[in-house]
VMD Tcl script that draws the C-alpha trace (Angstrom):
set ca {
  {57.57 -11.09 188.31}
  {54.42 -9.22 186.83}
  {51.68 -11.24 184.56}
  {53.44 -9.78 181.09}
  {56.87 -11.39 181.68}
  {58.18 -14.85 181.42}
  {61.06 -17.01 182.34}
  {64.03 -18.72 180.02}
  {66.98 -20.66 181.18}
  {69.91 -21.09 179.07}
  {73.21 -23.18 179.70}
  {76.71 -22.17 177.83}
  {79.05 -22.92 179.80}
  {80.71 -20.81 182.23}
  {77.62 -18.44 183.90}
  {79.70 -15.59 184.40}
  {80.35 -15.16 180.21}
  {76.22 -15.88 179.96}
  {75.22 -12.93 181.62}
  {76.23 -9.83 180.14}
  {74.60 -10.13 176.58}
  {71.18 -10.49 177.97}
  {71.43 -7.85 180.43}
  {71.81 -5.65 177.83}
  {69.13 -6.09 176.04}
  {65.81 -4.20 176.34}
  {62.67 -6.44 178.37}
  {64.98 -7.96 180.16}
  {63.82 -7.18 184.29}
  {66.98 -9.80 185.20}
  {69.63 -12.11 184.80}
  {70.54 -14.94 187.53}
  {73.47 -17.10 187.35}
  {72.78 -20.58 188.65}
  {72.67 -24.15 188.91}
  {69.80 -26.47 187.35}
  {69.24 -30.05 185.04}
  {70.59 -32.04 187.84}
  {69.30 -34.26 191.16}
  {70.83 -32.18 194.10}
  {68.49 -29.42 195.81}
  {70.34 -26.02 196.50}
  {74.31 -27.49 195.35}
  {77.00 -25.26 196.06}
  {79.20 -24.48 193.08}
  {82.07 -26.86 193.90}
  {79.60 -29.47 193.98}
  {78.00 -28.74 190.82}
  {82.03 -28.60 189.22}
  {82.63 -31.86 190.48}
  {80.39 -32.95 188.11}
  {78.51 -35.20 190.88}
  {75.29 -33.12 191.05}
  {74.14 -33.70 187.27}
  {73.47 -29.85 187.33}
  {74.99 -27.48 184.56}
  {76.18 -23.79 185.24}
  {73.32 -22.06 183.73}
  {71.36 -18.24 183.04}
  {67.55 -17.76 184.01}
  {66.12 -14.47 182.57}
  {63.17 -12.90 183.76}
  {61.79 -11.19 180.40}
  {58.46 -9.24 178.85}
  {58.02 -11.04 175.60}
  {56.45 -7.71 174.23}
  {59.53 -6.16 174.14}
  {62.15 -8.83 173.95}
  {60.81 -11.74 172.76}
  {61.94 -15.50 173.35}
  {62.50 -16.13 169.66}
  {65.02 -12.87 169.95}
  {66.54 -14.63 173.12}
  {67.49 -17.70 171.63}
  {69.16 -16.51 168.83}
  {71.14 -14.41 170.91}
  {71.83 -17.43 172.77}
  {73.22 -19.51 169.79}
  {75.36 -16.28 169.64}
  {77.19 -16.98 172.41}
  {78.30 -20.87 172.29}
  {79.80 -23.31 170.95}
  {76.45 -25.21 169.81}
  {78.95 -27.94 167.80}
  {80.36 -28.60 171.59}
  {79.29 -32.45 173.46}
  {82.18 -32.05 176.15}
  {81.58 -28.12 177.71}
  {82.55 -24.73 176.40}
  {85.77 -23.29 175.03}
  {88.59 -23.86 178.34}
  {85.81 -25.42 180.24}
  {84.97 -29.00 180.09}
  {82.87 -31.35 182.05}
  {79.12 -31.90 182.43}
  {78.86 -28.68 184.14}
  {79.72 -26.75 181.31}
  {77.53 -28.51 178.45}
  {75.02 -26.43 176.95}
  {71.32 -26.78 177.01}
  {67.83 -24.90 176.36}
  {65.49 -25.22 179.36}
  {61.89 -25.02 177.73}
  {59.48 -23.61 180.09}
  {56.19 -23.17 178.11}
  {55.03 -26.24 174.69}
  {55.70 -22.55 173.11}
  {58.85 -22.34 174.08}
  {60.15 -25.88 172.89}
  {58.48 -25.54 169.50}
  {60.37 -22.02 168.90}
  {63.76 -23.38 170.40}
  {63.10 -26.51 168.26}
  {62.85 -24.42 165.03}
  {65.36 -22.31 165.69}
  {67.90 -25.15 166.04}
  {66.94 -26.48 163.11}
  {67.52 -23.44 160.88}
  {70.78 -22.95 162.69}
  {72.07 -26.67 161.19}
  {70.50 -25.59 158.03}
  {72.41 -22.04 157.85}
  {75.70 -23.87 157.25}
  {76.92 -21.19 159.90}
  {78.36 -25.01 161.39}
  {80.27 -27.31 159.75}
  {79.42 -29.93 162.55}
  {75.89 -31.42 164.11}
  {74.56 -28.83 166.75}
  {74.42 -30.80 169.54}
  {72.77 -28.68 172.30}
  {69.94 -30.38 173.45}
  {66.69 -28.53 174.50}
  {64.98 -30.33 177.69}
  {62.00 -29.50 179.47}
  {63.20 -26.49 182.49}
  {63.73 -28.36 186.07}
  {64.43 -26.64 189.55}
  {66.50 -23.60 188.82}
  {69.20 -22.69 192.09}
  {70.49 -19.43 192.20}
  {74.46 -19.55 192.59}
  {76.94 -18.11 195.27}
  {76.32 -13.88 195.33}
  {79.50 -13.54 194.14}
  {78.85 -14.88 191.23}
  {75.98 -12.81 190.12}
  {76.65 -10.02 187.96}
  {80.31 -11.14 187.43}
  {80.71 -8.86 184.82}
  {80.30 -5.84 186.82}
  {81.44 -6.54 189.88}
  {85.21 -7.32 188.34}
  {85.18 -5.95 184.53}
  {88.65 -6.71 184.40}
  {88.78 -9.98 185.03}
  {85.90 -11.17 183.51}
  {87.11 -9.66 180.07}
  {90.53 -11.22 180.37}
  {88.26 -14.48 181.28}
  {86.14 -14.44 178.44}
  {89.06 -13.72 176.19}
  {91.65 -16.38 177.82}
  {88.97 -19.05 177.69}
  {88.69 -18.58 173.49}
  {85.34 -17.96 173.61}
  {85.84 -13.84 172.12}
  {87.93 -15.51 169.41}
  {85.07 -18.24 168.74}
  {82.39 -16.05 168.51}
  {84.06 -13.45 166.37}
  {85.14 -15.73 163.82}
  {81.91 -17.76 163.99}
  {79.15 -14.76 163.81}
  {80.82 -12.74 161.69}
  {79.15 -11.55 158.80}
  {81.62 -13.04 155.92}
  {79.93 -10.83 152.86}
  {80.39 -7.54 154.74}
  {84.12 -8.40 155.86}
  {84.79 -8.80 151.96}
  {82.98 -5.61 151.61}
  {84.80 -3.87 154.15}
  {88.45 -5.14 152.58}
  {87.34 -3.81 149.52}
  {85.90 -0.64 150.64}
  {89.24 0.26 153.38}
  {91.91 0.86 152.93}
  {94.26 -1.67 154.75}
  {94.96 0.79 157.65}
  {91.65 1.63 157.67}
  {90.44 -1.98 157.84}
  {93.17 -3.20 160.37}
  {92.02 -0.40 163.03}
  {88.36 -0.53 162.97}
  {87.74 -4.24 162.09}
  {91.11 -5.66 164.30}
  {91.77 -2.59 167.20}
  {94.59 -2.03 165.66}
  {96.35 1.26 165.90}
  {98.14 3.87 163.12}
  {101.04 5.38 163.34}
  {101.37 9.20 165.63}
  {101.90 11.90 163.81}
  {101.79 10.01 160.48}
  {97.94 9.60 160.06}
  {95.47 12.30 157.82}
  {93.94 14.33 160.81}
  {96.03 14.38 163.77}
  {96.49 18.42 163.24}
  {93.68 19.30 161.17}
  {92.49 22.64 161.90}
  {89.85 23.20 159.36}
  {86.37 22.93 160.48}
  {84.30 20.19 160.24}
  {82.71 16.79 162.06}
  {84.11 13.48 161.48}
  {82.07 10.32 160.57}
  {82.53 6.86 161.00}
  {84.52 5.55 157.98}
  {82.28 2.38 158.25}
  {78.83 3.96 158.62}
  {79.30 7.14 158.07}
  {77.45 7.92 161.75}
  {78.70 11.31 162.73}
  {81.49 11.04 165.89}
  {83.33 13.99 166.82}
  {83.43 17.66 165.71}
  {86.31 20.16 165.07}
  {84.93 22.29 167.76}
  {86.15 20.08 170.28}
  {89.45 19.30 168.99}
  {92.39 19.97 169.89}
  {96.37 19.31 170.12}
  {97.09 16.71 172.54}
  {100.44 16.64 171.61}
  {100.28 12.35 171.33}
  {100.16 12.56 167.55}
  {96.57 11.13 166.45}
  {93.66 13.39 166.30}
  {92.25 14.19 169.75}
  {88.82 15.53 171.24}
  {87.11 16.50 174.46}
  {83.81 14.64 173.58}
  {81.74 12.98 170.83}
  {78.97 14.69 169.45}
  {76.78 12.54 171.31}
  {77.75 10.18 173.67}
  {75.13 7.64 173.01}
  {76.75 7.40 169.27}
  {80.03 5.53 170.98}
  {80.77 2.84 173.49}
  {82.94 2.02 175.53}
  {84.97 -1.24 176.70}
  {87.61 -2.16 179.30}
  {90.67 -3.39 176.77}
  {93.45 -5.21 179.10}
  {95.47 -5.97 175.34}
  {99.13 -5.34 175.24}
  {99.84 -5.40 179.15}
  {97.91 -2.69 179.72}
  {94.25 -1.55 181.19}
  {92.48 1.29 179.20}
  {88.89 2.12 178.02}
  {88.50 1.06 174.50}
  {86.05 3.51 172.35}
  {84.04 1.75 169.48}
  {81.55 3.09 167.53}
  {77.50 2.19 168.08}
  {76.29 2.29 164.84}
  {79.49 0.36 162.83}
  {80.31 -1.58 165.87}
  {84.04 -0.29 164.30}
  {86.85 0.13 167.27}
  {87.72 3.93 167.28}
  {91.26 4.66 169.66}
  {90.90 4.89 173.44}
  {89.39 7.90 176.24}
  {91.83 8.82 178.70}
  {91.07 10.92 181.71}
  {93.74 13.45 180.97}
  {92.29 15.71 179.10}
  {91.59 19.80 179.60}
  {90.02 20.18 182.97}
  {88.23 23.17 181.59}
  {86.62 20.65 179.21}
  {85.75 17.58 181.55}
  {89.22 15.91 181.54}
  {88.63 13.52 178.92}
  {91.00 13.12 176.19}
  {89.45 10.75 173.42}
  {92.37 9.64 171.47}
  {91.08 8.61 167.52}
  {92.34 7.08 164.93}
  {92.61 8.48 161.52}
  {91.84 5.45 159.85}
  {88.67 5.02 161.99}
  {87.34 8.78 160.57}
  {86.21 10.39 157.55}
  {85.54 14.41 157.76}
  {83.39 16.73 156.33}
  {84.28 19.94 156.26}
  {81.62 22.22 157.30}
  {81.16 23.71 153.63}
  {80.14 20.51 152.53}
  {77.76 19.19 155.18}
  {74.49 19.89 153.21}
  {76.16 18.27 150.47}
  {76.78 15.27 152.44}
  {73.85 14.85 154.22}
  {74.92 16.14 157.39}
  {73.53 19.38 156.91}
  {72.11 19.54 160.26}
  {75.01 19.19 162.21}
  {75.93 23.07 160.58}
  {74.32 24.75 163.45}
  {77.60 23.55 165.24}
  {79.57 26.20 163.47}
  {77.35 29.18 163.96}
}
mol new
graphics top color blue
foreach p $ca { graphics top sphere $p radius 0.5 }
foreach p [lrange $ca 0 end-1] q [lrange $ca 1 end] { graphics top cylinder $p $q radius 0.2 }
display resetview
């Protein structure tokens, strides 16, 4: 650890759901899942589960505060619990899975502190946030397989994370409630149920799935330019397919094990709006990627109109 960054320890509940959201983030150097809060020196995990060890499963993030700093990490914290929770976390119960803020620094109770506070004031809640926030104790790194759960079986830890109820919880709890009525006013109903559910239209009965005129298509949320004509083409499936994005930084992409199945889900960046799905057989010529889009999820500009529509520099794709 160099002099600029610091450490914060977080309990939500299960350690493998706690990980993923701050590794994302920019600052942070790492994320270890472990065991800490309790009287036993270097438990195992079944130990700390039996709920003898007075340990809870908990994060500790190594961080520089320049870039990330702690206030940022404990909102994104509150983002990912159950703060209204005394007995554990979603599927999980028992001591092991309560949640907690492990204070390292005066600092860094005083922020938590004040950030709990405005969360109960927010109305976000409609019961007493009940995580407590104690001063940090000896932190013990779990098992290796549990580190970086989330990569080592993306499968499983998604169907976790969703089985548990925690993807519900959090969805329903963080969302933004005055942009969802937005949105239903805005959309169209198709247009809301794909981007804002994953749904999915109907083939061959959708506005662009054999478009020919030239163009780019935006998001229909954000309007953050996707896909282009030039790398269209007739996939036969019935919704509007393309060999790439414009950029690939402009979409993301998620394992989605819905409907029996295992496929890459591909939501937008910028409108966090669920798009269709990449598939890997696409032209060879053109990488082999098929990304299959929804209608509903696009709006397109034809290429006479991008000045018009602000998009004007996306016209050198056309000459």
């Amino acid at each position: 650890m160099t002099s600029h960054n610091h450490i914060a320890t977080f309990a939500g509940g299960c350690f493998w759901c706690m990980v993923k959201p701050f590794d994302e983030q920019p600052g942070i150097e790492k994320v270890v899942s472990g065991y800490t809060g309790g009287h036993k020196e270097n438990p195992t995990y079944e130990e700390v589960c039996s709920d003898t060890t007075g340990h809870v499963e908990a994060v500790q993030i190594t961080f520089n505060p320049e870039i990330f700093p702690y206030e940022k990490l404990v909102e994104l914290f509150w983002q990912q619990i159950d703060p209204t929770d005394e007995g554990g976390q979603f599927a999980d119960r028992g001591e092991s899975y309560k949640t907690a803020i492990f204070y390292h620094s005066e600092e860094q109770r005083q922020i938590a502190e004040k950030s709990k506070e405005n969360l109960a004031k927010s109305g976000r809640f409609s019961k007493p946030i009940v995580t407590p926030i104690i001063e940090a104790k000896p932190f013990y790194p779990a098992e290796e397989y549990h580190q970086d759960y989330h990569k080592k079986h993306p499968i499983r830890y998604k169907m976790y994370r969703k089985g548990s109820g925690r993807e519900g919880f959090l969805k329903e709890a963080w969302s933004n409630k005055e942009q969802q009525k937005e949105l239903r006013n805005r959309l169209t109903p198709m247009q809301y149920e794909v981007t804002q559910n994953n749904g999915t239209e109907p083939p061959f009965r959708n506005e662009y799935w054999d478009n020919k005129e030239e163009g780019i298509y935006v998001n229909i949320v954000s309007g953050e330019p996707l896909f282009s004509s030039q790398d269209q083409y007739d996939a036969g499936c019935g919704w509007p397919s393309f060999t790439k994005p414009i950029d690939k930084s402009v979409v993301e992409e998620e394992t989605d094990t819905s409907h029996g199945m295992i496929r890459t889900e591909v939501r937008s960046k910028g409108g966090n709006a669920h798009l269709g799905h990449v598939f890997d057989d696409g032209p060879s010529s053109h990488g082999g990627l098929r990304y299959c889009i929804n209608s509903a999820a696009l709006r397109f500009i034809p290429k006479s109109d991008l000045e018009k529509e602000g998009y004007g520099e996306y016209k050198k794709l056309f000459s």
